[in-house]
Backbone and ligand atoms as CSV (ligand in chain L), in Angstrom:
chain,resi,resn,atom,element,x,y,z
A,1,UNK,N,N,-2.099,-11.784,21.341
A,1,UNK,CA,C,-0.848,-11.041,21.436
A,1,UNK,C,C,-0.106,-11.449,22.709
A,2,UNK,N,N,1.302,-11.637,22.537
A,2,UNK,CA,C,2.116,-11.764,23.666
A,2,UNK,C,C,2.574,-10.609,24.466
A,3,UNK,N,N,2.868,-10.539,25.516
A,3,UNK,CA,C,3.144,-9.395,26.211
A,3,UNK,C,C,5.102,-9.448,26.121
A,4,UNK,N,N,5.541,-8.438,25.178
A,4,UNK,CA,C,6.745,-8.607,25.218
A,4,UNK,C,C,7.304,-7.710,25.561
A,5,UNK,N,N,6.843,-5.958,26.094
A,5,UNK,CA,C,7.277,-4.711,26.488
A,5,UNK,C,C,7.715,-4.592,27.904
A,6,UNK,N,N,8.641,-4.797,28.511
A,6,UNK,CA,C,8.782,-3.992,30.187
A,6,UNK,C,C,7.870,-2.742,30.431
A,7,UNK,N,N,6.974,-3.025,31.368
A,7,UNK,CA,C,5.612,-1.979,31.835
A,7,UNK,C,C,6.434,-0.969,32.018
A,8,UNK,N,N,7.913,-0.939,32.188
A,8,UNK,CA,C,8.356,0.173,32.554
A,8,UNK,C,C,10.303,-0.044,32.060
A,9,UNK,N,N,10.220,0.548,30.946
A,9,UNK,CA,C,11.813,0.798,30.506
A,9,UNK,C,C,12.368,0.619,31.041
A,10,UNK,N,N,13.951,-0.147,30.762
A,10,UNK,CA,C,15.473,-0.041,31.602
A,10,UNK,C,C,15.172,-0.136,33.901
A,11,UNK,N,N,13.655,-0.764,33.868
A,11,UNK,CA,C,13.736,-1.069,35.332
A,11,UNK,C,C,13.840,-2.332,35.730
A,12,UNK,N,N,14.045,-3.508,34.642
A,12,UNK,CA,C,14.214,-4.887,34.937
A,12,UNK,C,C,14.417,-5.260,34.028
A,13,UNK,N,N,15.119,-6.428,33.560
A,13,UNK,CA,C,15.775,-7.049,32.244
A,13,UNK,C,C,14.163,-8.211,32.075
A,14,UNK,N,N,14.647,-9.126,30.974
A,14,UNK,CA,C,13.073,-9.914,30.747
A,14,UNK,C,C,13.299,-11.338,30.173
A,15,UNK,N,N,14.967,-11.475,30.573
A,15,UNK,CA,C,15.306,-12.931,29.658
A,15,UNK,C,C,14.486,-13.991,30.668
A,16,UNK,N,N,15.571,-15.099,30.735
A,16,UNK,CA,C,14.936,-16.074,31.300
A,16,UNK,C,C,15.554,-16.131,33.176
A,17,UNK,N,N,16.092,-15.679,33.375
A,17,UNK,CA,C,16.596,-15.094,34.484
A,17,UNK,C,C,16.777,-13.505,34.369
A,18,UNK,N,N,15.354,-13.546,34.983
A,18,UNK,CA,C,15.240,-11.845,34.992
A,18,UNK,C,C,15.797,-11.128,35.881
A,19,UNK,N,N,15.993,-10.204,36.357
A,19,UNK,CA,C,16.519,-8.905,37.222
A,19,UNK,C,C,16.200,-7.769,37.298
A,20,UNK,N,N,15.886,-6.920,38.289
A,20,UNK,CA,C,15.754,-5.513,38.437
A,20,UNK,C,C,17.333,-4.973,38.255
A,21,UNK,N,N,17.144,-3.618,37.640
A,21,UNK,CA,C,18.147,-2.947,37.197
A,21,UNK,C,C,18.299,-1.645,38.191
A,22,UNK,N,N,19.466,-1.999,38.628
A,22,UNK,CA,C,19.920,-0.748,39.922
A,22,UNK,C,C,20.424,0.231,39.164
A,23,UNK,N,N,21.047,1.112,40.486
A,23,UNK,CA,C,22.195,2.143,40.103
A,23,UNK,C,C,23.468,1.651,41.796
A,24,UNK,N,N,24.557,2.047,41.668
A,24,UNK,CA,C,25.419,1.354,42.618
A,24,UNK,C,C,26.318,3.072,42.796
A,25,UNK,N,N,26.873,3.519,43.331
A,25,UNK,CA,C,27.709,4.337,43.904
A,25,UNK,C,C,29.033,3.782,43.812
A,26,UNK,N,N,29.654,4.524,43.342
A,26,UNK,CA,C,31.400,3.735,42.663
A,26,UNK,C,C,32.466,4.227,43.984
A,27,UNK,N,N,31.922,5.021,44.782
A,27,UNK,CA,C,32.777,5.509,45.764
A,27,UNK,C,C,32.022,4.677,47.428
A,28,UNK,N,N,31.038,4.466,47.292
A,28,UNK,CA,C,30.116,3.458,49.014
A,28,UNK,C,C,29.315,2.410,48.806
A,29,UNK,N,N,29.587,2.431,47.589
A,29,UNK,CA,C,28.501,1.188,47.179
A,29,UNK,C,C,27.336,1.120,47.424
A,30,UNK,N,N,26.142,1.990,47.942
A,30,UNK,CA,C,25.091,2.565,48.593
A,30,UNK,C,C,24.563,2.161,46.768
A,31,UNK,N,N,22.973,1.291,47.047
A,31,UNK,CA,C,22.401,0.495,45.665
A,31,UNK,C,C,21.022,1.364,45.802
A,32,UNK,N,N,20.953,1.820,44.582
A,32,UNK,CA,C,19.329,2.362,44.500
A,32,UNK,C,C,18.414,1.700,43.419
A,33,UNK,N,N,17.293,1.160,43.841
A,33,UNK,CA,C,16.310,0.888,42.842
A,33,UNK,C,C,15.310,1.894,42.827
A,34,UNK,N,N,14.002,2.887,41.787
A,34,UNK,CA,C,14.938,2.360,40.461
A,34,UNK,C,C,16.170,2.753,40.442
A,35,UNK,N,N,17.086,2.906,39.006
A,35,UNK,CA,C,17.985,3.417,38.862
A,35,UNK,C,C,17.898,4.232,38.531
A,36,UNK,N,N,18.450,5.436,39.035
A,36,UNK,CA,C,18.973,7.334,38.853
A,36,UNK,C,C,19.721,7.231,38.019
A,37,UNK,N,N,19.117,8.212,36.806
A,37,UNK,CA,C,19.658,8.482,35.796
A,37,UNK,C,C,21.159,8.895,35.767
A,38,UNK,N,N,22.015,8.769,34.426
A,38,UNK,CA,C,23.392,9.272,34.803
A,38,UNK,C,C,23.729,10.395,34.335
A,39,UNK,N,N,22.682,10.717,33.847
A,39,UNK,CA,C,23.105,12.414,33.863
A,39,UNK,C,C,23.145,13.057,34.847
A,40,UNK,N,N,24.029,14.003,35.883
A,40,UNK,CA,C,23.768,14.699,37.295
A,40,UNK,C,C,23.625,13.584,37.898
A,41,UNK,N,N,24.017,12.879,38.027
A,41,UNK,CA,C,23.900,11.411,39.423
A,41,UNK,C,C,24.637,11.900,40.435
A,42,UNK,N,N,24.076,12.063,41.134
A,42,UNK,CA,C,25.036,12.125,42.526
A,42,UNK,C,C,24.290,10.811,44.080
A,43,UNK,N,N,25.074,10.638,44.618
A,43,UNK,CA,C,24.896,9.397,45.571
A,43,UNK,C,C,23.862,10.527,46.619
A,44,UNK,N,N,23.192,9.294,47.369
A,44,UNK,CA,C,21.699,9.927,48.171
A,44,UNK,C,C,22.403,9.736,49.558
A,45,UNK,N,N,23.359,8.879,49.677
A,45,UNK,CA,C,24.077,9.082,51.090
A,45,UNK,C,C,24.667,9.826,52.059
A,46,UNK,N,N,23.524,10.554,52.475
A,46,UNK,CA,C,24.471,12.057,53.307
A,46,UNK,C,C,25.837,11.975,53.697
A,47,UNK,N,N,26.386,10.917,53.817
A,47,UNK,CA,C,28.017,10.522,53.860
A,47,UNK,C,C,28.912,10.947,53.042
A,48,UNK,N,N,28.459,10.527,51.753
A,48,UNK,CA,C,28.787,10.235,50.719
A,48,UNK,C,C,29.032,11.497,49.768
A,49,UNK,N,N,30.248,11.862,49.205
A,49,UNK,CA,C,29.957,13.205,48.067
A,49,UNK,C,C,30.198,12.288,46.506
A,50,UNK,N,N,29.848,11.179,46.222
A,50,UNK,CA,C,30.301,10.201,45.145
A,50,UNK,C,C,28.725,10.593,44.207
A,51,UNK,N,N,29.915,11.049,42.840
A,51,UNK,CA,C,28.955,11.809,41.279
A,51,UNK,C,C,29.298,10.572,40.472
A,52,UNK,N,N,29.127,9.395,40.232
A,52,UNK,CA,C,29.358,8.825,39.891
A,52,UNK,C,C,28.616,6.995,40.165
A,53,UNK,N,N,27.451,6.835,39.842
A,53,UNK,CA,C,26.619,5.895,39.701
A,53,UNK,C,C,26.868,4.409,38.626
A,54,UNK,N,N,27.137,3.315,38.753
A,54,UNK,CA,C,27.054,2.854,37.860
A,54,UNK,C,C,25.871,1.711,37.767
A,55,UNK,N,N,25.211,1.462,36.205
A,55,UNK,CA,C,23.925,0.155,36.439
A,55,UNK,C,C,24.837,-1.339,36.838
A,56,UNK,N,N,23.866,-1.664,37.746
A,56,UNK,CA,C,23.820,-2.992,38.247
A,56,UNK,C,C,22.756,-3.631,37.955
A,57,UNK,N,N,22.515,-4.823,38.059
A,57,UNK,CA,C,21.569,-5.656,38.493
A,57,UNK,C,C,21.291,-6.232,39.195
A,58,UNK,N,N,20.204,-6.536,40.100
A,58,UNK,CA,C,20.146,-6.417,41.604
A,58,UNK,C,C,19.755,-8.089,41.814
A,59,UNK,N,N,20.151,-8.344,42.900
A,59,UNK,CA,C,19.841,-9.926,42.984
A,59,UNK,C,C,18.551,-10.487,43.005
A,60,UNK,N,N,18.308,-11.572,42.670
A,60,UNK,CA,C,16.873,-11.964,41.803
A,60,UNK,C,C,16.282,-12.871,42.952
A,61,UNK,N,N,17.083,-12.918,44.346
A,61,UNK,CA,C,16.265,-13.377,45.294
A,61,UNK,C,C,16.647,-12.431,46.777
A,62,UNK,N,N,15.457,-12.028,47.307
A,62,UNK,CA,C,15.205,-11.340,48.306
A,62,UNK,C,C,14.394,-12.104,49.485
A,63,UNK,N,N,14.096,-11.421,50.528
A,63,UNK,CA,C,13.463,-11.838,51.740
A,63,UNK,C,C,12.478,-11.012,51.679
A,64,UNK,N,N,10.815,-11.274,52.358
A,64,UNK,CA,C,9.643,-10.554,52.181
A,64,UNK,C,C,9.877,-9.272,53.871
A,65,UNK,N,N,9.717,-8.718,53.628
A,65,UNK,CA,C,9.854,-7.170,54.624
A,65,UNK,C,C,8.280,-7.418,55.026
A,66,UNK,N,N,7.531,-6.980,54.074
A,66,UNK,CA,C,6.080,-6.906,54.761
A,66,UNK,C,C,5.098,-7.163,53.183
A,67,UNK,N,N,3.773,-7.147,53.431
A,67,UNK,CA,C,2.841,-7.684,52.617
A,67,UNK,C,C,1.714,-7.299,52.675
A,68,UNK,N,N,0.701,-7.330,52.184
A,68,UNK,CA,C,-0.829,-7.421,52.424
A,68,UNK,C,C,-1.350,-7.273,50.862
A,69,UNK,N,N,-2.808,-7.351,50.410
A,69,UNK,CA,C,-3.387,-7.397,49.724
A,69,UNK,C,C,-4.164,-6.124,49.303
A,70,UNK,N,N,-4.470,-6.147,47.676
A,70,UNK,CA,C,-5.294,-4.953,46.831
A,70,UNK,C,C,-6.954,-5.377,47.280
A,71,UNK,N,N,-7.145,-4.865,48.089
A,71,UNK,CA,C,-8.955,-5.307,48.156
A,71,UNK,C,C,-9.527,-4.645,47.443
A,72,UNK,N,N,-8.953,-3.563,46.689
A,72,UNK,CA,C,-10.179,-2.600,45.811
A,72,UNK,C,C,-9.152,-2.157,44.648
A,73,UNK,N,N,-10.034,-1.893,44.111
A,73,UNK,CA,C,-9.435,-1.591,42.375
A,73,UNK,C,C,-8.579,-0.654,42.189
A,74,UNK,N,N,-7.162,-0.945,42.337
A,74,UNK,CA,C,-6.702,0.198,41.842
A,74,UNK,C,C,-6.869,1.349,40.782
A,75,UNK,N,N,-6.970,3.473,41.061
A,75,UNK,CA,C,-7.176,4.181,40.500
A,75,UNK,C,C,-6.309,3.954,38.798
A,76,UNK,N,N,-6.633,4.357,38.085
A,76,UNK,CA,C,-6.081,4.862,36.924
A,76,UNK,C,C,-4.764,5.767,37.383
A,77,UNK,N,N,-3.650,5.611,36.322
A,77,UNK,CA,C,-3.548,4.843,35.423
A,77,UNK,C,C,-2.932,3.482,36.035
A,78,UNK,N,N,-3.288,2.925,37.258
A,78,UNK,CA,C,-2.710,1.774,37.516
A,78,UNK,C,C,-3.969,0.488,35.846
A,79,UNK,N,N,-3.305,-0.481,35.824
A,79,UNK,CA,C,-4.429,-1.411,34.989
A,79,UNK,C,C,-5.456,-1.968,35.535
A,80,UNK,N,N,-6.506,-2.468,35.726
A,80,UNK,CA,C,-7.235,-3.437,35.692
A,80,UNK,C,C,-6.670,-4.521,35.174
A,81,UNK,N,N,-6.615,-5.476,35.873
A,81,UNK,CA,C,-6.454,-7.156,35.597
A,81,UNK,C,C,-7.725,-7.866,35.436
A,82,UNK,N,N,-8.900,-7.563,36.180
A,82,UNK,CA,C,-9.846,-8.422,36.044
A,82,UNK,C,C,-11.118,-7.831,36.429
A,83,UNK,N,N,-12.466,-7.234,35.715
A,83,UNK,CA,C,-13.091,-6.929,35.746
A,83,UNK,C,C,-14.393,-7.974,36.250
A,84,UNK,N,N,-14.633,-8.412,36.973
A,84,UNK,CA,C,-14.967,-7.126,38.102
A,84,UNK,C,C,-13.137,-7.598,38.870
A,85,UNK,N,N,-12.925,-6.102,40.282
A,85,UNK,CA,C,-11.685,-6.512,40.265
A,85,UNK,C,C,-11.468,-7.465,41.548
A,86,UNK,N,N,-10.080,-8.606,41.328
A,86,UNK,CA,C,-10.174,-9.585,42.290
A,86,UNK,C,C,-9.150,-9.069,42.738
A,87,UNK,N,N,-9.045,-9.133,44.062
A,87,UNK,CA,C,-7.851,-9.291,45.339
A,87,UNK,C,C,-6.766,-9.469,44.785
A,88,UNK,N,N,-5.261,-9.467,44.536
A,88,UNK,CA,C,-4.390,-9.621,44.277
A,88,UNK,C,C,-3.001,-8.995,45.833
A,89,UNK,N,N,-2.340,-10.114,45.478
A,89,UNK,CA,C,-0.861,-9.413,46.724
A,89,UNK,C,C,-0.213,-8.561,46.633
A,90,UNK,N,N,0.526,-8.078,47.126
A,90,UNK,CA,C,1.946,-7.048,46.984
A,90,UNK,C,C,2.543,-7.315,48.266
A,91,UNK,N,N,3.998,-7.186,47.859
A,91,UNK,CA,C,4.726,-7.491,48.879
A,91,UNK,C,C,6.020,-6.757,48.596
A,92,UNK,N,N,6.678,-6.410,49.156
A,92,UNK,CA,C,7.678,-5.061,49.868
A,92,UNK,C,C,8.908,-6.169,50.179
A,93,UNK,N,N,9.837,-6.521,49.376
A,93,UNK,CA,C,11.157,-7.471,49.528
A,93,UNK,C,C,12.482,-7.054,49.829
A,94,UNK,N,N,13.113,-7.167,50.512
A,94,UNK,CA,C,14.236,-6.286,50.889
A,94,UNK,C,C,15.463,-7.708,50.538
A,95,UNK,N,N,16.403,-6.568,49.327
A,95,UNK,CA,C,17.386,-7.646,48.507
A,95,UNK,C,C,18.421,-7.538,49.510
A,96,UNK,N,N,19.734,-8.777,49.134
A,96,UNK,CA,C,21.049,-8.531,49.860
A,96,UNK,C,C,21.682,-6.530,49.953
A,97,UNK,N,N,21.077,-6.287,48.561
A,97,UNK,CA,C,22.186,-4.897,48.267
A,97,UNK,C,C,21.562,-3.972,49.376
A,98,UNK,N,N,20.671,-4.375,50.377
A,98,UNK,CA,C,19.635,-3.421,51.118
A,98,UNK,C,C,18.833,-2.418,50.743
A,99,UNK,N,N,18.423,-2.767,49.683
A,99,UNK,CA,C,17.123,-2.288,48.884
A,99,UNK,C,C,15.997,-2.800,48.789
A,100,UNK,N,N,14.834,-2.091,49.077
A,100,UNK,CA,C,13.387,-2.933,49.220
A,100,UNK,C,C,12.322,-2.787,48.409
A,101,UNK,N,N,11.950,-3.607,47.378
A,101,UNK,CA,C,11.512,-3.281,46.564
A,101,UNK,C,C,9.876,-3.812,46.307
A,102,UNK,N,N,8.848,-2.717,46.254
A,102,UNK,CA,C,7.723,-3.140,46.543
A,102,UNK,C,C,7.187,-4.099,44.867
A,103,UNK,N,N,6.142,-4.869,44.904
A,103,UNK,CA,C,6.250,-5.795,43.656
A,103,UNK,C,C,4.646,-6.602,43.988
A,104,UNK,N,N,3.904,-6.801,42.844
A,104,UNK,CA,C,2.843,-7.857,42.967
A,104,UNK,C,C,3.596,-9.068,43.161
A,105,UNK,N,N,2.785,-10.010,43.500
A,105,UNK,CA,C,2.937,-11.600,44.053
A,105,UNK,C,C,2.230,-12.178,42.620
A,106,UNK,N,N,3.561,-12.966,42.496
A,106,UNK,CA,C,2.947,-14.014,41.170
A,106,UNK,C,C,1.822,-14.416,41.193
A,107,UNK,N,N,1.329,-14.761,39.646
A,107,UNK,CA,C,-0.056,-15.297,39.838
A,107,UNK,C,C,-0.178,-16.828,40.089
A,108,UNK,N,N,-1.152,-17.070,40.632
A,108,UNK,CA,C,-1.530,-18.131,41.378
A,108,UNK,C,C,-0.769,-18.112,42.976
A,109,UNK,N,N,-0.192,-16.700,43.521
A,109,UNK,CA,C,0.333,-17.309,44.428
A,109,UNK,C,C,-0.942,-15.830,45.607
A,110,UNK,N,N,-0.775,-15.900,46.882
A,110,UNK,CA,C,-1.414,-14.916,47.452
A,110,UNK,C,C,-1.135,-14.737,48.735
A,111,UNK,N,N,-1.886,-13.696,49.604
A,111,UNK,CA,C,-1.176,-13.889,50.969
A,111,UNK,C,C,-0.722,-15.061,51.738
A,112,UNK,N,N,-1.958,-15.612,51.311
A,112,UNK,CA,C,-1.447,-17.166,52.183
A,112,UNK,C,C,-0.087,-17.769,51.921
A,113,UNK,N,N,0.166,-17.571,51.102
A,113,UNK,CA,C,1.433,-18.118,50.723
A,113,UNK,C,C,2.861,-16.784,51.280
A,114,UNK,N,N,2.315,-15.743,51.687
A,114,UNK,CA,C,3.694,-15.144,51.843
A,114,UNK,C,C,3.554,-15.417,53.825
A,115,UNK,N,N,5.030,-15.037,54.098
A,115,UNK,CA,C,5.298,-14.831,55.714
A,115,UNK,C,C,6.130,-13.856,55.326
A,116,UNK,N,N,6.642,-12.903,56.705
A,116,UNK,CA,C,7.735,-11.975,56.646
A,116,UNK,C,C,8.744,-12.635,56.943
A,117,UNK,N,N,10.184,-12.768,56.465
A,117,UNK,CA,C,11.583,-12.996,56.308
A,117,UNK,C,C,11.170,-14.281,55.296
A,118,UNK,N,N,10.013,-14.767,54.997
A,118,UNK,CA,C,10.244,-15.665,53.754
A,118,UNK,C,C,11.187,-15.394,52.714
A,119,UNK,N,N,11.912,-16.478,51.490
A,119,UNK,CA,C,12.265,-15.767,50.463
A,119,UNK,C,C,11.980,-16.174,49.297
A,120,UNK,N,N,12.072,-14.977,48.527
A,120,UNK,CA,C,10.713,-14.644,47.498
A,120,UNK,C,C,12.077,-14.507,46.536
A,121,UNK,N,N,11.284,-15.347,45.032
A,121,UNK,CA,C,12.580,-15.006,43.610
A,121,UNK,C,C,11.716,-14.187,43.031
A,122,UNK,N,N,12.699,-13.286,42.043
A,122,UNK,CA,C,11.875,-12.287,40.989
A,122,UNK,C,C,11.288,-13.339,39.934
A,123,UNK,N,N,10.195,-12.710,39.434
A,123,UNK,CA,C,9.670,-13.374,38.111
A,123,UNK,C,C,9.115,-12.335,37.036
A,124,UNK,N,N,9.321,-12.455,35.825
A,124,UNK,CA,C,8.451,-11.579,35.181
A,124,UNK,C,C,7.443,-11.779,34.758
A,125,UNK,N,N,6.094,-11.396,34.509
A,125,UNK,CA,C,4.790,-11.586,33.881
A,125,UNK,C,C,4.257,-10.565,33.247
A,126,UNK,N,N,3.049,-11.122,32.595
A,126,UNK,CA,C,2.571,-10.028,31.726
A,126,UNK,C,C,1.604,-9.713,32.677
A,127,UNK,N,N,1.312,-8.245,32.170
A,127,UNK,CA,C,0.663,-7.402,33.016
A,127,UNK,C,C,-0.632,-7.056,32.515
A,128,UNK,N,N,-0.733,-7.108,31.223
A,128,UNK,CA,C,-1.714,-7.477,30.325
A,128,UNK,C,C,-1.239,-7.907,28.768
A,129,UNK,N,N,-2.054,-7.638,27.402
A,129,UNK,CA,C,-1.779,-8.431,26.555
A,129,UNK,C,C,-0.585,-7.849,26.031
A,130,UNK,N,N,0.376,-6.560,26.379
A,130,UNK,CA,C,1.230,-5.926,25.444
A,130,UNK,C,C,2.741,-5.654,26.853
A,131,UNK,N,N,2.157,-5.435,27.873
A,131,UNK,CA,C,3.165,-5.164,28.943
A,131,UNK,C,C,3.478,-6.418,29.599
A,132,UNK,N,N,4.894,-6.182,30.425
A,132,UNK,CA,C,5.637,-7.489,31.465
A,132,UNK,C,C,5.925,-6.519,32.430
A,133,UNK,N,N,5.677,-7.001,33.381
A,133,UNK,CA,C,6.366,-6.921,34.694
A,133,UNK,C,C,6.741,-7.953,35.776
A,134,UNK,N,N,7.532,-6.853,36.631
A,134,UNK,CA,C,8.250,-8.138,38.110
A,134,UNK,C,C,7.348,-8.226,38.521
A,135,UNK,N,N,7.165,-9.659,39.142
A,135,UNK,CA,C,6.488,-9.949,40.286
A,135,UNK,C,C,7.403,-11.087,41.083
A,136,UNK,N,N,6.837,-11.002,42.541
A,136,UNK,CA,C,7.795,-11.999,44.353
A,136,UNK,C,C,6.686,-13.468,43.755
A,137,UNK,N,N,7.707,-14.211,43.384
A,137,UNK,CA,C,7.307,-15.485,43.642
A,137,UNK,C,C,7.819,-16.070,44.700
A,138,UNK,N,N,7.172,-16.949,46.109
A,138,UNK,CA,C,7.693,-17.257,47.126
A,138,UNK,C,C,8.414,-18.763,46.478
A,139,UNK,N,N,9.401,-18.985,47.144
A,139,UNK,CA,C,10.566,-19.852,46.853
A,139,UNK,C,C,10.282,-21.075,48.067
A,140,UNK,N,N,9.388,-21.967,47.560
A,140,UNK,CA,C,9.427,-23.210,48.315
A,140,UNK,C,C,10.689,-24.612,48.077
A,141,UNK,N,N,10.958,-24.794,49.702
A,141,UNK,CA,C,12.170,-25.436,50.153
A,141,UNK,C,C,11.754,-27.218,49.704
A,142,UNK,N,N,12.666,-28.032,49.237
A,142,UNK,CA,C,12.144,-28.843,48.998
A,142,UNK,C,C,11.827,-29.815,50.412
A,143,UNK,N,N,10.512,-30.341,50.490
A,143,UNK,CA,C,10.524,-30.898,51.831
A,143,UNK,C,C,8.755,-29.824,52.604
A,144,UNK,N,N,8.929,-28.830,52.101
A,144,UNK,CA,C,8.020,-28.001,52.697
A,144,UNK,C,C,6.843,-27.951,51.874
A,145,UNK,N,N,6.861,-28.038,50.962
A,145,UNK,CA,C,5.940,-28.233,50.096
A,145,UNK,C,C,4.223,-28.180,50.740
A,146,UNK,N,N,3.550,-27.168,49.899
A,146,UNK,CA,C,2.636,-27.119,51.023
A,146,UNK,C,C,1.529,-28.338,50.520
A,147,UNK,N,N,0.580,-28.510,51.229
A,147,UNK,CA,C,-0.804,-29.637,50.785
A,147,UNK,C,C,-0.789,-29.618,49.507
A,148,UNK,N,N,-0.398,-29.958,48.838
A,148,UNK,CA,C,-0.952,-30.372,47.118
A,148,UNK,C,C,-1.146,-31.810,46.548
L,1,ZN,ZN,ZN,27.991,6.974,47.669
């Protein structure tokens, strides 16, 4: 079976240039991931009195904020990926819209491969045999290329 479901509804698109799906403020432009529903939307900007949210899609390349690794199995209902369970990344990306969005690290990629202010593109993957999700793939410069 292919994994063709978003692990999580209307929070990222799944074509071939994927995207996380915001909400934007029509009166400060103040961007929230996820996106706040539009029923009762009102803006989170103590500034701000703007009832009026609209979906965006948030840019598909960010800079890494901070990082570290799953050393132990995440509780239920997070999934299991791999029994027994292996190490996997996460990393915390902060987009142009100034939103930071926490996300696993593609597979095959791992701490070693992230730095902070690196920049990381969205990717989607399957999460297991029926779900997709985002994951920070780090974005190597041509020229930098590491030992391969
Ligand atoms: Zn606002």
């Amino acid at each position: 079976m292919t994994a063709t479901q978003p692990a999580v509804a209307g929070w990222f698109t799944t074509g071939p240039d994927p995207a996380l799906l915001g909400s934007r403020c029509t009166t400060c432009a103040s961007t929230y991931f996820p996106p706040v529903p539009a029923q009762g939307a009102f803006c989170r900007n103590p500034a701000c009195d703007g009832e009026e949210l609209e979906a965006v899609e948030l840019s598909r390349r960010g800079t890494v904020w901070s990082y570290t690794d799953a050393r132990y199995q995440p509780p239920p209902p997070y999934l299991a990926r791999t029994e027994p369970h292996e190490p996997f990344a996460l990393a915390a990306v902060t987009l142009p819209e100034g939103v930071t969005v926490l996300g696993q690290v593609a597979d095959g990629y791992g701490v070693a491969d992230l730095r902070v202010g690196a920049e990381v593109e969205l990717v989607v993957e399957p999460l297991d045999d029926s779900l997709l999700v985002w994951r920070w793939k780090p974005v190597t410069e041509l020229g930098e290329e590491a030992d391969q």
